[in-house]
C-alpha positions in Angstrom: -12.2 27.8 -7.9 -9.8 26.8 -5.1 -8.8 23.3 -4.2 -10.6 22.3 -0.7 -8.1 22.4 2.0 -7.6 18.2 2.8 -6.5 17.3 5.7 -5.5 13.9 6.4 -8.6 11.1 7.6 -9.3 8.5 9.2 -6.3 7.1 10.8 -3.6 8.7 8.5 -1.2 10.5 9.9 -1.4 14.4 9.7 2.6 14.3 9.0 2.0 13.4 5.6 1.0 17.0 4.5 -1.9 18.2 2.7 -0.5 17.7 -0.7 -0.1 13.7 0.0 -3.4 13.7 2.0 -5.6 15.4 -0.7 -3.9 13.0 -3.6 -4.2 10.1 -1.2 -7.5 11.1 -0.9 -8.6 11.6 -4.7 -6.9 8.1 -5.4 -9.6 6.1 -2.9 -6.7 5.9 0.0 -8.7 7.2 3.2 -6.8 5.0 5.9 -3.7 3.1 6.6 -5.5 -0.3 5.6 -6.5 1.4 2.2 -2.4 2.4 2.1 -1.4 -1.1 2.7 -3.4 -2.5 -0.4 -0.8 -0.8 -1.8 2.8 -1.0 -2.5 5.2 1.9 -1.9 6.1 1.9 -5.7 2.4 2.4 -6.5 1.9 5.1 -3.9 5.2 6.9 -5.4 3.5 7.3 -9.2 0.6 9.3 -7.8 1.9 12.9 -7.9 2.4 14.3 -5.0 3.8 11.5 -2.8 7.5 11.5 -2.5 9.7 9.2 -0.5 9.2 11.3 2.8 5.2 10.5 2.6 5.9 6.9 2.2 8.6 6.4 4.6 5.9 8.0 7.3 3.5 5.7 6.2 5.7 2.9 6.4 6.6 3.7 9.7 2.2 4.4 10.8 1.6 0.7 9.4 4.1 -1.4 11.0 3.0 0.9 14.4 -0.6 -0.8 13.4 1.0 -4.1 12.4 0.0 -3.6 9.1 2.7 -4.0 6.0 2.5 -2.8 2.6 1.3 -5.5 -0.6 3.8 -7.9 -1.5 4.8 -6.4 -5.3 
């Protein structure tokens, strides 16, 4: 049966890629607040995200004002 095609939601930018979206998604991260509960190091062990996926998101939270959790 073939993976449903995920795009990214909510407020997540649609740079990201399906592949980051869909294991964002399966890991309970649906928008950039759910991201910033978060740190980058956390976001990096789910397979799938690579360092482009978190610089962009990085780069969508401080646009929002929003910063990662302190580690």
């Amino acid at each position: 049966m073939a993976t449903p095609d995920i795009r990214p939601v909510g407020d997540l930018p649609d740079s990201i890629g399906k592949t980051a979206a869909r294991e964002l998604s399966h890991h309970g991260v649906r928008s950039l607040a759910e991201a910033a509960a978060h740190t980058p190091k956390e976001l990096l062990a789910i397979h799938g995200l690579g360092p482009k996926a978190v610089r962009i998101l990085t780069e969508a939270l401080a646009e929002k004002g929003l910063s990662w959790r302190p580690e």
